[in-house]
C-alpha positions as CSV (number, residue, x, y, z in Angstrom):
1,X,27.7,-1.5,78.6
2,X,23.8,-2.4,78.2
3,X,21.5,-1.4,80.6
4,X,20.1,-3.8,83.2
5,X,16.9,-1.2,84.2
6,X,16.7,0.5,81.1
7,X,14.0,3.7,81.3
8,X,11.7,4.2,78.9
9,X,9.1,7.0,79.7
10,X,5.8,7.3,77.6
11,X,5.1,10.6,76.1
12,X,2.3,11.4,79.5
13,X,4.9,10.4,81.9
14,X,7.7,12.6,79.8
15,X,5.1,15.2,80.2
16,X,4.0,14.8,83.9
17,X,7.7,14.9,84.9
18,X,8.0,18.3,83.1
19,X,5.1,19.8,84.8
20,X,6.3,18.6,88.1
21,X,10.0,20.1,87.7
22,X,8.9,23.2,86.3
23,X,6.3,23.9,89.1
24,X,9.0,22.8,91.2
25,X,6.5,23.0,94.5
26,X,7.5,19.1,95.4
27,X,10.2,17.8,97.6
28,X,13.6,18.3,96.1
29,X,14.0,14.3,96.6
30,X,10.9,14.1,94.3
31,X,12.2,17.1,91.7
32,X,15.7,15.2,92.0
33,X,14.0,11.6,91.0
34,X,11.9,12.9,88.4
35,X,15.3,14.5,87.1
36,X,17.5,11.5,87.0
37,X,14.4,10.1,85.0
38,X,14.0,12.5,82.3
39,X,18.2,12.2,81.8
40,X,18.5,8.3,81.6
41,X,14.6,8.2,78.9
42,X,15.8,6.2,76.1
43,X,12.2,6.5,75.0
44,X,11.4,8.0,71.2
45,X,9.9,11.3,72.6
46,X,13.9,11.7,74.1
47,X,14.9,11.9,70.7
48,X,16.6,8.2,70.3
49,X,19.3,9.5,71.8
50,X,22.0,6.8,72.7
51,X,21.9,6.6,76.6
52,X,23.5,8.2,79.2
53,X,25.1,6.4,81.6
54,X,24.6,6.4,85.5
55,X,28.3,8.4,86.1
56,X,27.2,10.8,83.4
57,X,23.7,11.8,85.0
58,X,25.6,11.6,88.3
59,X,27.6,14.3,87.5
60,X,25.1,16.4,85.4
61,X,22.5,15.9,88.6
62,X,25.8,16.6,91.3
63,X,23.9,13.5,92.9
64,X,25.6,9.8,93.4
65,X,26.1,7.2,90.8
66,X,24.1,4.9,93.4
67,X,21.1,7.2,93.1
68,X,20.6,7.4,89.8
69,X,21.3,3.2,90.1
70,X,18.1,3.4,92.7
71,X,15.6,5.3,90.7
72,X,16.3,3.7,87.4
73,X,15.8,0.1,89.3
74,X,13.0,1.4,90.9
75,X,10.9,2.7,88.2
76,X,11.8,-0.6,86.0
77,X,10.5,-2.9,88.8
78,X,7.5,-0.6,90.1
79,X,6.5,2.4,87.6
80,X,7.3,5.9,87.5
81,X,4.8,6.7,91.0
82,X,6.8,4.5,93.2
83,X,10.5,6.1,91.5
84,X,9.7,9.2,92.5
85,X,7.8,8.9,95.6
86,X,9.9,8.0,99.1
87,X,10.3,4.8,100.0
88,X,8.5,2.9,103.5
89,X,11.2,2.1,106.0
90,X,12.3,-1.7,105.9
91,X,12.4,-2.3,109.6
92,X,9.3,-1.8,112.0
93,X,10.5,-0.3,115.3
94,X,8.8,-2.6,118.6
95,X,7.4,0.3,121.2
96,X,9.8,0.2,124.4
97,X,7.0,1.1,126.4
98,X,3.4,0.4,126.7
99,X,0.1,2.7,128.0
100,X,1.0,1.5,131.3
101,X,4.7,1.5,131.4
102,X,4.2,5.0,130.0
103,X,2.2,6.2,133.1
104,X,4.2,4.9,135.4
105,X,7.2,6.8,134.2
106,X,5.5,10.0,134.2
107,X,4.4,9.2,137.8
108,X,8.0,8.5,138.5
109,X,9.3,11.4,136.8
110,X,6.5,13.5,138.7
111,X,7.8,12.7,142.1
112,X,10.3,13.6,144.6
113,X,14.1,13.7,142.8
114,X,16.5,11.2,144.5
115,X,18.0,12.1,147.8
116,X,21.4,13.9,147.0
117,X,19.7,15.4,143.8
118,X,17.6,18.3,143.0
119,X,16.3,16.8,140.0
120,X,16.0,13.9,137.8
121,X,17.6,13.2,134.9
122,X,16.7,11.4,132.0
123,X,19.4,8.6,132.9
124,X,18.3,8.4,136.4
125,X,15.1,7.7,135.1
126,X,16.1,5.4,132.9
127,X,18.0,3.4,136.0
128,X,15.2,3.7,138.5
129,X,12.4,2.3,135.9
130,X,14.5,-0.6,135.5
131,X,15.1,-0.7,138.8
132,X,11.4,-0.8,139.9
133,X,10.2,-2.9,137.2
134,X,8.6,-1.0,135.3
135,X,10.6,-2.2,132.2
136,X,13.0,-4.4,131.6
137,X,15.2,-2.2,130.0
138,X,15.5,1.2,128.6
139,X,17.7,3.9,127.2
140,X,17.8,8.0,128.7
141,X,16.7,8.8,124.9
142,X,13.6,6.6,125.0
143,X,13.1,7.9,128.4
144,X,13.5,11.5,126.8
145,X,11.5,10.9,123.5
146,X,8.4,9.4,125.7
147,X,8.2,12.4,127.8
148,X,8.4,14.7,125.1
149,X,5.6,12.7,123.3
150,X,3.1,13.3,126.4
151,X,4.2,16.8,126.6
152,X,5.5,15.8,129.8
153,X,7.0,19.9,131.5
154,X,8.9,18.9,134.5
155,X,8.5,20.9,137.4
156,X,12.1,22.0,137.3
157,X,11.8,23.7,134.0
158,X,8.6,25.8,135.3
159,X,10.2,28.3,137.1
160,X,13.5,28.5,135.3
């Protein structure tokens, strides 16, 4: 079956893929990528060899047929930097809480615990934001991830 994102590497981007897997000091996503390409080059340094197919480099890599799909498309539609290099996340993430909101649960999180409790928990929090308005809504691991950002230490971790 032909090809649909056939790879054919020039002799310098043969060569810059053998440099970077024998120095082998990138990520092992990156070494993995530039392997895949070296195994599906048609190209006439490769030898005119007939080509390997995806299953074949799959099983020679111990990586999935869908991979090897991935980087072959990827280097046919945007060049051999952007095969090997990760790829930017498709969805932006909207920030849960502002500056303000921010402060406001730290404040929170800085006073008294609720009566009946000896401390506060990242749900409680969670509740008792919404509850005052500070947000709208909001999960415990937001709650969590914000006070970890602001290297928030709660007073009932200080002493133990």
């Amino acid at each position: 079956m032909k090809k649909k994102y056939v790879v054919k590497l020039t002799k310098d981007g043969r060569g810059r893929l053998c440099d970077l897997i024998s120095a082998g000091v990138a990520s092992a996503r990156m070494l993995n990528r530039a392997r895949v390409l070296l195994k599906a080059d048609t190209g006439k340094h490769a030898g005119e060899r007939s080509a390997l197919t995806d299953r074949e480099i799959a099983g020679m890599l111990e990586t999935s047929r869908a991979t090897v799909a991935r980087v072959r498309e990827r280097f046919f539609r945007q060049g051999l930097d952007a095969a090997l290099e990760r790829s930017l996340p498709d969805r932006l993430y909207k920030k849960s809480l502002d500056g303000r909101a921010e402060a406001r649960l730290i404040a929170l999180a800085c006073s008294g615990a609720p009566e009946g409790r000896d401390r506060w928990s990242m749900r409680l929090l969670a509740d008792k934001a919404v509850e005052l308005g500070i947000i709208e809504s909001v999960s415990h691991e937001t709650v969590r991830k914000t006070l970890k950002k602001t290297n928030f230490v709660p007073t009932w971790s200080k002493g133990g």
